[in-house]
C-alpha positions in Angstrom: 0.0 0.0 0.0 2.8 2.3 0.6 4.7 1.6 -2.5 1.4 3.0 -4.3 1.4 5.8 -2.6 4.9 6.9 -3.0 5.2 6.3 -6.7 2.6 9.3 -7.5 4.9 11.4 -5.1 7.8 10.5 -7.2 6.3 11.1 -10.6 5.4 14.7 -8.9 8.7 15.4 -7.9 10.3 14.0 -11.7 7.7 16.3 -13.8 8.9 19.6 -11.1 12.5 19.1 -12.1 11.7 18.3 -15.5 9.9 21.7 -15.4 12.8 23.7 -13.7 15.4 22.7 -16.2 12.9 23.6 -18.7 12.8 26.9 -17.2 16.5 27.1 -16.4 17.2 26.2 -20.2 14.6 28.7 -21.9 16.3 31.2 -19.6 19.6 30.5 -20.9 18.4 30.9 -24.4 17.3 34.3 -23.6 20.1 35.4 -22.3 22.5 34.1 -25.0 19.9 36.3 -27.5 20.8 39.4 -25.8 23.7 39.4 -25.3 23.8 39.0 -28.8 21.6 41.1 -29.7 23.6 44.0 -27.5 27.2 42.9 -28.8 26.7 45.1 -31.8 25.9 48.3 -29.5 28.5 47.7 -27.4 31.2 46.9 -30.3 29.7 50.6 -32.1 30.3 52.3 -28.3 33.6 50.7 -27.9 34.9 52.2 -31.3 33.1 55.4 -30.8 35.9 55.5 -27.4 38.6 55.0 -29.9 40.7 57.4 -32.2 40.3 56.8 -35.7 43.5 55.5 -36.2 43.1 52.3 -33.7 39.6 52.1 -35.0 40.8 51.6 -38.4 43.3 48.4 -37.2 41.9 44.5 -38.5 42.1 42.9 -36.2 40.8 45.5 -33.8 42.1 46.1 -30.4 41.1 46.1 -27.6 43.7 46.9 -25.7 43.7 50.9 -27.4 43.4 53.9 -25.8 40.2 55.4 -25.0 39.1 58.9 -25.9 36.0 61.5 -26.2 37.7 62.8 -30.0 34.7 61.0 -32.2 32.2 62.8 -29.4 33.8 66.3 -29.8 34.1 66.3 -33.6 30.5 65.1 -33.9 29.4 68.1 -31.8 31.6 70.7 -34.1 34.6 71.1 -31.8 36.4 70.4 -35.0 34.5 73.4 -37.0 32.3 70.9 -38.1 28.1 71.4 -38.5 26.4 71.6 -35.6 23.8 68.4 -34.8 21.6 70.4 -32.9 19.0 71.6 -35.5 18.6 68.2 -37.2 18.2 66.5 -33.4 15.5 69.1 -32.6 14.2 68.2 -36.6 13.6 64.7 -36.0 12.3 65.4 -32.5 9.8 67.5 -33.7 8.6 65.2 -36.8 8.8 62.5 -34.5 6.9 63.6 -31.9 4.8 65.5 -33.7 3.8 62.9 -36.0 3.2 60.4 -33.1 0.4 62.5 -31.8 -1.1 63.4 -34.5 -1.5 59.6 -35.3 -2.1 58.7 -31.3 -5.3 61.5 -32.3 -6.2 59.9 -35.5 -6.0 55.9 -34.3 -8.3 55.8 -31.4 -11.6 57.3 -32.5 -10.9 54.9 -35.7 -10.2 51.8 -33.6 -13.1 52.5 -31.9 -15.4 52.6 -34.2 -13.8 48.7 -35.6 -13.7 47.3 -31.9 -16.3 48.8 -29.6 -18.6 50.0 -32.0 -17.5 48.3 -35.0 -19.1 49.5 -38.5 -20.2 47.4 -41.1 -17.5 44.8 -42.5 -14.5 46.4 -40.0 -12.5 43.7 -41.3 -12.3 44.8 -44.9 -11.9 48.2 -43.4 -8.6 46.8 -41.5 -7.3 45.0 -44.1 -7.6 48.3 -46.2 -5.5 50.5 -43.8 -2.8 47.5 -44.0 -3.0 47.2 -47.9 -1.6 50.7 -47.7 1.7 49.9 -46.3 2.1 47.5 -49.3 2.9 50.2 -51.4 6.6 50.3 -52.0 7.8 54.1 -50.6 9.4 54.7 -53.7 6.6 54.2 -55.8 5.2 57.3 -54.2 8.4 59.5 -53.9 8.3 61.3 -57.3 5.0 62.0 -57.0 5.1 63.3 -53.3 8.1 65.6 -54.5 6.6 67.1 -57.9 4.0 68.2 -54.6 5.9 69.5 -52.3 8.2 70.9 -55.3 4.8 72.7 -56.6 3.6 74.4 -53.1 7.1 75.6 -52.1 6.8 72.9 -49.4 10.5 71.4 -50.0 13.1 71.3 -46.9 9.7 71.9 -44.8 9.5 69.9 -41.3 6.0 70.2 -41.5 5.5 68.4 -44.5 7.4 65.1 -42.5 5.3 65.2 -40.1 1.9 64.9 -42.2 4.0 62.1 -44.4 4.8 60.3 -40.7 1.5 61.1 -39.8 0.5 59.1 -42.9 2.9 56.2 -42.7 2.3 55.6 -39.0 -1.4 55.4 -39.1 -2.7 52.7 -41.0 -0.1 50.2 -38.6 -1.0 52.4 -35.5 -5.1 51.7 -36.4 -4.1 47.7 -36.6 -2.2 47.8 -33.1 -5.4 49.9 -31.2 -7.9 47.7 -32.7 -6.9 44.6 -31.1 -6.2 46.6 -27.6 -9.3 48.7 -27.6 -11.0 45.1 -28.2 -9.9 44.1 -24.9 -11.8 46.9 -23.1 -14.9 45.9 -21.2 -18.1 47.4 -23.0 -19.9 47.5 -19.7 -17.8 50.1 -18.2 -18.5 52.1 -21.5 -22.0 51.4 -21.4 -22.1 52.1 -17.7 -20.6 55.8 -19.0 -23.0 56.0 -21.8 -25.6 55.6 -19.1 -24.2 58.3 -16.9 -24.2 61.3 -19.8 -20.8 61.0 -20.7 -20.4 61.6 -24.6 -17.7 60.2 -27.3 -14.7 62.4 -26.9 -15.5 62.0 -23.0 -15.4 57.9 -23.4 -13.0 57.9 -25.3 -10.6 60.4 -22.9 -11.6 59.0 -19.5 -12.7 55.9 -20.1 -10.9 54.2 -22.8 -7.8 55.3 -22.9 -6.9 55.0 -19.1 -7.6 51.0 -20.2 -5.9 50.5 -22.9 -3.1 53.2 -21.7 -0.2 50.2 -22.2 -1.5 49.7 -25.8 -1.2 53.4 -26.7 2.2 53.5 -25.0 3.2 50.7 -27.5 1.4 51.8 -30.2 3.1 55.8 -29.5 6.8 53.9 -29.2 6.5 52.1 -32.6 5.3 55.0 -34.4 8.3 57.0 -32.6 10.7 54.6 -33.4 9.6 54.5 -37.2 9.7 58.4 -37.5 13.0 59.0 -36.0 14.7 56.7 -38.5 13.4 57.5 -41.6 15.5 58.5 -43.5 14.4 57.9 -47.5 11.9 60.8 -47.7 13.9 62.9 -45.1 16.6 62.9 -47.6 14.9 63.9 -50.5 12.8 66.4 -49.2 14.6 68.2 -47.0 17.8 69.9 -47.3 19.5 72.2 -44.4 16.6 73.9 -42.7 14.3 70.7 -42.1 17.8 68.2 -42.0 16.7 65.3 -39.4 19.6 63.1 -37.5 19.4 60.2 -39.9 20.0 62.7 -42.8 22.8 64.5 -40.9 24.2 61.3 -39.4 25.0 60.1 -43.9 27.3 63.1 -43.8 30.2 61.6 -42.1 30.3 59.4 -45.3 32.4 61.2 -47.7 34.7 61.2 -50.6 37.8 61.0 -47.8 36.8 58.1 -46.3 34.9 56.3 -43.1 35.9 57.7 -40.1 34.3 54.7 -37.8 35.0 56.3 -34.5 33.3 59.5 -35.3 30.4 57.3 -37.2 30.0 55.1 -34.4 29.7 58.1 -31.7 27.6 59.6 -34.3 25.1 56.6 -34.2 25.1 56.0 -30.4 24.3 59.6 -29.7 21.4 59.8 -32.8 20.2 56.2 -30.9 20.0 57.3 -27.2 16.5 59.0 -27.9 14.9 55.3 -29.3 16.9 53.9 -26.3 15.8 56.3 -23.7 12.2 56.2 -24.9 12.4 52.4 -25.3 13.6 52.0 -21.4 11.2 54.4 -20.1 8.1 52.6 -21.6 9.4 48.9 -21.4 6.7 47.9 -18.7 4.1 49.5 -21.3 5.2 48.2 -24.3 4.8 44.8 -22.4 2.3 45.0 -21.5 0.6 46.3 -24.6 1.7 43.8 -26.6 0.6 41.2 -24.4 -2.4 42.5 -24.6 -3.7 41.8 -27.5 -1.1 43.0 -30.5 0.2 40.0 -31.4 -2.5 37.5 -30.6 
């Protein structure tokens, strides 16, 4: 009779360990992934620390002499341009742009989630069939326009093309998070006397606030490094980072260690923004983004 009762004990205690290696394995995994995954940031860091002369050496070394020269130059302390106005440039598309589209996406996800119109699926398939179009099929045609209405070298004009690029994907994301909010609770408001642009201030977003803070990062992170129609259409006043960042590449050469500081400075806004809403972006995706 013991012997019976012991074996299901066992078999308990096998399938636990057989779990925790599991676990200890998968968490391995993940940490191998980012530390690949970081080795290229920390390799562009390290050589941004180095003077172009022991950044240039195959093999590298990593023995060489660390210095702030790539930081200095990149900042104009070698009479070089300035990368203040293009920073504040692509923080203004990029913001801008984000809240434009944060304004745009929720009354549309809305109305295909809590009150959804009449097929809403054709209609969300027809926001993402307009990311299919190849962005250099509409260049020429989105410069002859801003050639026409004196709108070239405008930061304006980026933002309404972010605003444009950003929405149908930011429409897709909200969808599935505003479908996750309770109707009750917006019925219950309804009841109550609250109107639309009430709801959809107090009641919705508050709910779905780690959606939008996903759904605001990804369009962030996709404004900040375009660069294709940046380059085209703009020129000195409306230069953004990415623009300014494919001046180092010139006819002299590649100077890595004033690229790489370059590119680790024009990254620490996507990095800072990415840390600060980690928990949120989570959170959001968990909820209902990638189901």
């Amino acid at each position: 009779m013991s012997a019976t009762v012991a074996r299901p004990a066992a078999v308990r205690t096998g399938s636990g360990r057989t779990r925790r290696k599991a676990g200890a394995g998968l968490g391995l995994v993940a940490w191998l992934a980012g530390i690949v995954f970081f080795l290229p940031i920390a390799w562009m860091a390290l050589t941004s620390l180095h003077s172009e002369q022991d950044a240039a050496t195959n093999p590298p070394s990593f023995a060489a002499s660390l210095t702030l020269d790539g930081y200095r130059e990149f900042f104009g302390a070698g009479g070089g341009a300035s990368p203040w106005p293009a920073l504040a440039n692509s923080a203004v598309a990029s913001i801008a742009s984000t809240l434009l589209v944060l304004v745009l996406a929720l009354p549309a996800a809305y109305a295909l989630s809590i009150r959804p119109v009449k097929k809403w699926t054709d209609v969300l398939f027809f926001f993402l069939s307009t990311k299919m179009l190849p962005v250099v099929a509409g260049l020429l045609p989105i410069y002859l326009f801003a050639k026409n209405t004196n709108l070239l070298d405008n930061i304006w004009l980026l933002v309404v093309l972010y605003t444009s690029m950003n929405l149908p994907i930011a429409v897709w994301m909200m969808q599935s998070f505003l479908a996750e909010v309770p109707v009750a609770i917006i019925e219950a408001a309804r009841v109550d006397g609250a109107r639309l642009p009430t709801i959809l201030a107090r009641v919705v977003a508050p709910i779905a606030l780690p959606g939008i803070a996903a759904t605001s990062l990804i369009c962030f992170i996709f404004s900040w490094n375009e660069l294709l129609f940046a380059r085209v259409l703009t020129g000195v006043v409306a230069e953004t980072a990415p623009v300014f960042l494919t001046g180092f590449i010139t006819s002299q050469g590649l100077f890595l260690a004033k690229v790489c500081a370059a590119s680790l400075v024009i990254s620490l806004p996507v990095l800072a923004a990415g840390f600060a809403a980690q928990d949120k972006l989570v959170q959001g995706l968990s909820l209902g983004a990638v189901k």
